[in-house]
Structure formats: C-alpha cells, structure tokens
N, C-alpha and C positions, 0 to 999 in steps of 0.2 A: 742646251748650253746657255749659261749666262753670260753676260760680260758687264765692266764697272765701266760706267759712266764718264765717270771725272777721277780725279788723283787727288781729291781733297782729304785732310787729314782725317781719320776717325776721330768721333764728338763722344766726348767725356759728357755722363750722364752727373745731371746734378742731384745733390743728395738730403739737402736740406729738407728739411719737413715745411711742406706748406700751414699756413695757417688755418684753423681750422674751429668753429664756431661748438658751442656748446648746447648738446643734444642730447635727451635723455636715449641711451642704448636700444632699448624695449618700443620707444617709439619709432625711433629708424629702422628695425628691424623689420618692423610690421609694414614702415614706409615700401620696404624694398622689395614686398612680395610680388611677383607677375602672375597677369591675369592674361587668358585669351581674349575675353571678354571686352573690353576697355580696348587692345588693340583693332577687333573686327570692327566694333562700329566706328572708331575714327577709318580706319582704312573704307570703311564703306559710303562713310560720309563724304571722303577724298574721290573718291570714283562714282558717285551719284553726281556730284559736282564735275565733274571732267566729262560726263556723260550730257550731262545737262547744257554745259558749255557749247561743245566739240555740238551738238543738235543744232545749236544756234547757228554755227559757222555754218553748217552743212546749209540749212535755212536761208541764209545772208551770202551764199558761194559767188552769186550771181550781180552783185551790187558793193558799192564803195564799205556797205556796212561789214562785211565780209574782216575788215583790217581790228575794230576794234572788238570784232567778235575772237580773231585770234589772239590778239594781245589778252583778251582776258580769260581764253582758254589755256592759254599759253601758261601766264600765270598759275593757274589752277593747276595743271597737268605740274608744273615746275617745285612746286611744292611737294613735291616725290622724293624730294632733297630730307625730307623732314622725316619720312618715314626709313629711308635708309641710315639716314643715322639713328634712328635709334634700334634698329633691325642691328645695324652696326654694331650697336654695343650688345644684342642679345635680348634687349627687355622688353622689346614690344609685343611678343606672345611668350604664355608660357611653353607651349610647345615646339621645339628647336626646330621641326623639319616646317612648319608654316613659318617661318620667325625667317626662313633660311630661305624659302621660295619667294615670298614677301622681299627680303632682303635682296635678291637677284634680280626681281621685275623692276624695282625701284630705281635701283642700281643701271640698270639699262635705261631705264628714260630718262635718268636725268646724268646721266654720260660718266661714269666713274666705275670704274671696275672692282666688283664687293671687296675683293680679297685687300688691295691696295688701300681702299675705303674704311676697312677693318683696322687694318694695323698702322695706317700714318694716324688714323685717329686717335685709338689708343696711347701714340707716340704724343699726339697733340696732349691729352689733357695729361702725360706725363711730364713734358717738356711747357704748360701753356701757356703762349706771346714771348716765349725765349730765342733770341736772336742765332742762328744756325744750328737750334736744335727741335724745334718743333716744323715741321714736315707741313705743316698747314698754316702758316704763316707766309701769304705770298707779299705781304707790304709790312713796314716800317714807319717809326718816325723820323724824319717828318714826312707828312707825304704829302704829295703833290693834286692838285686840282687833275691836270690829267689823270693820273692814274686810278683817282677817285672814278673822273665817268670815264674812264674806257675800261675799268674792273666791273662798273656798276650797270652801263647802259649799251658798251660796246661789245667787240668779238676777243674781248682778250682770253676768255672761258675757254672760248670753242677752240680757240688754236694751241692752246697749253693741252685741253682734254684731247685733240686729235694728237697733237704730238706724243703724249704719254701713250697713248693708246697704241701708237706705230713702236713706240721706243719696248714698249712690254712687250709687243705682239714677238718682236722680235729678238725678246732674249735679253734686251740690255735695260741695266738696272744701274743707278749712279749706288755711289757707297753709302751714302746718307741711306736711303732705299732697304739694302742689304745689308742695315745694321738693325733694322724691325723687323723685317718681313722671316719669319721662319724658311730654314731651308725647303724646309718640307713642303711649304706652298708657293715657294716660286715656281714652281712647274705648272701649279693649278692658276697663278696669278697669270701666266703665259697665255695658257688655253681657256682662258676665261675672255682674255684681252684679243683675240681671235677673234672667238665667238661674239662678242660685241661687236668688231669690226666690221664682221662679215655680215650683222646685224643690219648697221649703217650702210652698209655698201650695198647691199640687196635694194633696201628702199631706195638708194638715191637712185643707183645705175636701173634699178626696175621702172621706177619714176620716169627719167629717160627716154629708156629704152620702149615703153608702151605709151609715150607721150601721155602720161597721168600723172593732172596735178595732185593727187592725193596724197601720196606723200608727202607732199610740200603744205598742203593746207594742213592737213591732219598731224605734222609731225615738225616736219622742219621749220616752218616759216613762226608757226605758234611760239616751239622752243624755244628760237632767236626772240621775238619778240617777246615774251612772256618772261627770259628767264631774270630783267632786270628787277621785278618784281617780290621775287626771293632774295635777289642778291641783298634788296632795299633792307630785308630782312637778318640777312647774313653777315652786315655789314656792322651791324648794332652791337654784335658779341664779342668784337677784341677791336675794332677798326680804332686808333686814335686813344689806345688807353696804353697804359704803361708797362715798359719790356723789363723782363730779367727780373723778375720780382715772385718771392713765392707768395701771395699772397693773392688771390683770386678776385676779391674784394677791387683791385685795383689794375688787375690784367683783363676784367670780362666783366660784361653790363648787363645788365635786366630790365627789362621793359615792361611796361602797360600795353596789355592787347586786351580786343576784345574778344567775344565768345567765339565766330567764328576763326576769328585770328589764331585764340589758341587751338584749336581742332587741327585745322590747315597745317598749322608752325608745330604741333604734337610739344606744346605747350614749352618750347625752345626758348620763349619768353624771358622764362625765369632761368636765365643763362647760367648767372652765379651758383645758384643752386646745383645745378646740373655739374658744375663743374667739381665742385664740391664734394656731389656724392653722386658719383657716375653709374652707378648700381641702383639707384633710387629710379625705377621706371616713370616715364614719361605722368601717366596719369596720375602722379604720386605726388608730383612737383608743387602744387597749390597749398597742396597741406604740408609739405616739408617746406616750403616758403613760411606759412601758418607757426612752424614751428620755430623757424629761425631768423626771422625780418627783421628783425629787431636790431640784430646782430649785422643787417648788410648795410649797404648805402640804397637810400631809396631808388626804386625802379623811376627812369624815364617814363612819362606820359607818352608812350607809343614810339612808331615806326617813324616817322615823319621826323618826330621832334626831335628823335635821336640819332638822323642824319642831318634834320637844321646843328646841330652842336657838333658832328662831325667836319661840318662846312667850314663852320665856325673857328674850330681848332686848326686847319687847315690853313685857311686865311692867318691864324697866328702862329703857325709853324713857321711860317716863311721869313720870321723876323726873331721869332723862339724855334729852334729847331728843337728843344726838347720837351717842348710844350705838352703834357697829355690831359685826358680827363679823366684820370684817375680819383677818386674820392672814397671815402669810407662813411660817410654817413649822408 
C-alpha cells in the first residue's frame, strides 16, 4: 500500500518545444546506436581503478596515510554516479539484462534506488532546471554559500538519501513522486528500497556487532569522504544557470575534462549535449559535440573553473537574486 506524501497541488506538465540545434537526421541516427563494447571497458576501467584504490587503503590501514587513501578511493568508488545514470537511461550496454545488473550495483553504492533513479530522471530532462517540476532540482536561485558546502562537502546527501530510503521502504511516496513513477513499479520501487536498506544495515550493524572496521574503511567512511568529489562534478550541470526556460543552452553547462575525467564522468562532460539528445549513448557524446559546437556556448575549461564561477555567481546572487550564468555562445 502506498500513501501521498504531502497535499501539494498536481504540476501541469509544460508543453513548449525546447530549442533544438541543427543536425543532419542520418548522422544522429548512427550517433545513437549502443554498443556493449564501449560500456564494458569504461565499466572496467571504473573498477580496476576502485580495485587499485581500495589496495592502497587496505596497504595504508595501519598509518595517518590511511585518510587520503580513502578520500581518493572514495572518490573513485563515487563516480558509480556516472554509470547509473547512464544505466538510467538504458544506453550504456546494448544488451538490457547487463545494462539492468550494471544499473542495480551502481545504483546501490552510490545510494539511490534504480527504479526512483529511472523515472525522477527521465522527469528531469523533461521538466530541466523548472521550478516544482523537475524532481532533481534540490536548489535555486539564488543560492546561498551554505547550501553550496553543505550540498557539496557535507552530510546533506546522506540524510536526504536515508530519509527517501525509509520513506519508500515504507510505502509513502509524495504526489510529485506518483505523478512519474508507473503504477506498476511502485511495488518494485518499495522492494527495491528494502533491499538496499537491509543492504546498509547489514554492513553497519555487522560492522558493530563483530567489532570490524571494514565496513567503515571499505565502504562508509570512503563514501562520506569521497562523495564531495563527484558532487564537484555534478554541480557543473544546472548549479547557478537559469530556471524555467526551454532552452538547454541556458539551463545546463559543459565542460572541459580530461581523458580520465571523461572515462570516470562516462563523458557527463558534455552535459548540454546530453540534454539535448538523451538517446545519444554516453561514448557518442564527442562526436555529437563534433557535430554541433558550433551551435552551444563554449564548454568551461574544467571542474574547478566552473565551480570558481559558481562561487562567483553566488557571491553576486546576494545583492542580484536573479543573477545566473546562463549564455549562448
């Protein structure tokens, strides 16, 4: 049995046609084919890297070195973010039952429940950076220096992600919620939201209960530490650009990374693009950039720079509340 949340009004779906660049048909088509191929090696690349890490700590258990061995395992391991979303949207393998296990292990270490993962997202890039209608919009303009570090560096993740996790497990679901989600999978979003739980709660209370810090090295304490390191990343694609607008161009940004960057981020990078054309799989994105660059606003010079400009906006939100970084060329 379910229950609603809250008594907020049902949200009128907007209808305008986003804006949309000029592409030859026959090339995008070809953009958008899936390969198994292109998803296993990043996926392997991601866990030779987490393997390689997670060595180091086990190595370093015993000495102060121990802290920034987990912080950059942490990291590594948190970048798991990258491959469930695009699991999310289906493109990262062509074959649906690895695309679908892949999507589940993802989905559990980096704390989100697929089904819920699935369809707020979906809602996102229908609704994307729209004020009480995209599901995945947790801040505004203008925003504030706290909420910046405590989204980016603090526990605001973990206690939103345990709350939802208690509030599915249990059946209740706000109306926003159960205006995406299919009937037919709130049942499996329930017993999915379980199953994770009972996930987390094994290793902690085992942890405990057998006086083993391994869980805590291996799992928790990395995640905490590690996951400001994606967020740095996550932050880049709507954070401080502008709301209510169909226009992509001006609600979501694209960066400069580099080699590994794009492998780790399953090339998240080129954000606009993605937004654009949500079917275009991950390893497609360079060359459907190739195709239409011309047409965006230039990509930021990296991760860094386009949280210094975040800062930035920030710092002048508080005297322009409606300040963004929005730009078209």
């Amino acid at each position: 049995m379910t229950t609603i949340e809250d008594d907020a009004d049902s949200l009128d779906d907007p209808f305008d046609a986003w804006f949309s660049p000029t592409i030859d048909h026959a090339i995008l088509r070809g953009l958008m084919r899936r390969t198994n191929l292109h998803g296993m090696l990043t996926l392997g690349l991601w866990l030779l890297l987490c393997g390689v890490t997670l060595y180091v700590v086990v190595l370093t258990r015993h000495s102060f070195w121990v802290w920034p061995a987990m912080l950059v395992y942490g990291g590594v391991l948190c970048f798991s973010y990258a491959a469930s979303h695009e699991c999310a949207h289906g493109t990262a393998f062509k074959t649906r039952r690895l695309n679908e296990a892949v999507f589940w292990f993802t989905s559990l270490v980096f704390i989100e429940e697929p089904l819920y993962r699935r369809y707020s997202h979906a809602e996102h890039h229908t609704h994307t950076w729209f004020n009480e209608l995209d599901p995945q919009k947790p801040y505004g303009n203008p925003l504030t220096l706290t909420r910046y570090l405590s989204g980016t560096f603090g526990p605001t993740f973990y206690f939103d992600a345990a709350r939802q996790l208690f509030r599915h497990s249990t059946g209740r679901f706000t109306r926003q919620e159960l205006g995406f989600l299919p009937p037919s999978e709130i049942r499996k979003a329930i017993r999915n939201s379980r199953l994770m739980s009972a996930c987390y709660a094994t290793l902690l209370v085992g942890g405990i209960v057998f006086q083993s810090p391994w869980p805590f090295i291996l799992y928790f304490i990395p995640r905490f530490l590690g996951g400001c390191i994606v967020t740095l990343y996550i932050n880049t694609q709507h954070m401080c650009m502008a709301e209510d607008l169909y226009d992509h161009r001006l609600t979501t940004r694209s960066i400069k990374c580099g080699w590994l960057e794009r492998h780790l981020y399953w090339n998240m990078n080129y954000h606009i693009e993605h937004h654009m054309y949500p079917a275009v799989p991950f390893h497609a994105l360079s060359r459907l950039n190739g195709a239409i660059r011309q047409q965006l606003p230039a990509p930021l010079n990296g991760v860094i720079a386009a949280n210094v400009d975040i800062l930035k906006a920030i710092s002048r939100q508080r005297t322009e509340p409606q300040f963004n970084l929005s730009r078209t060329h």
